[in-house]
N, C-alpha and C positions, 0 to 999 in steps of 0.2 A: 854219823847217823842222820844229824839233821839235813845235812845236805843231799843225801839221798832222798828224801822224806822228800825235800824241797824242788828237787830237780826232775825226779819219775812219780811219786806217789802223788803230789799233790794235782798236778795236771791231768793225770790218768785217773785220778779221782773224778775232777772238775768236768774232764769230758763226758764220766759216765753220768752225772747228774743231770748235763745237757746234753746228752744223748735218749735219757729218760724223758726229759719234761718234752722235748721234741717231738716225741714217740708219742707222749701221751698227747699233745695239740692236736697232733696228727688223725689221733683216733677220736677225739670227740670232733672233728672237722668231716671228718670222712661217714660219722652218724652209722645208723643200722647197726646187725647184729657186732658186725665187729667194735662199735662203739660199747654197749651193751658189754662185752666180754673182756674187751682191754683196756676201757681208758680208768677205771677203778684202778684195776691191777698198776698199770703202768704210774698211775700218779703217787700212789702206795710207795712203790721204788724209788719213785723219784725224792718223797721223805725222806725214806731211809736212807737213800746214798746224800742226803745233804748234811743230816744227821752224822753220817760219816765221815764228812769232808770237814764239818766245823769242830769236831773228837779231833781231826789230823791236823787242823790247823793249830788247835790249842796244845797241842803234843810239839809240834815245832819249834812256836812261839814260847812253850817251857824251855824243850831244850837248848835254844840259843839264849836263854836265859835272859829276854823280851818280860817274860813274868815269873814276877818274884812271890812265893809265899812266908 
């Protein structure tokens, strides 16, 4: 399981976070209304999927048993 996690999720994770914060540079660069309407939203995402990338890394890091409780 870990090695799944480790080999598709955690990359496909990774990219979506730097695909968001890219997304979002891009609209506070680019200004006007499309700034205004997406670089909030987009920077939002980009929390959230980091948020979800540092959940996946510390579920790995358990399962290969890396941390001990």
């Amino acid at each position: 399981m870990a090695d799944f996690l480790t080999d598709y999720m955690l990359p496909l994770m990774l990219f979506a976070v730097v695909s968001a914060l890219l997304l979002g540079v891009y609209a506070m660069m680019r200004g006007g209304e499309f700034a205004r309407s997406n670089s909030n939203l987009l920077m939002r995402w980009r929390v959230g999927l980091q948020f979800g990338a540092v959940v996946l890394i510390l579920i790995i890091a358990f399962l290969r048993g890396q941390v001990s409780y």
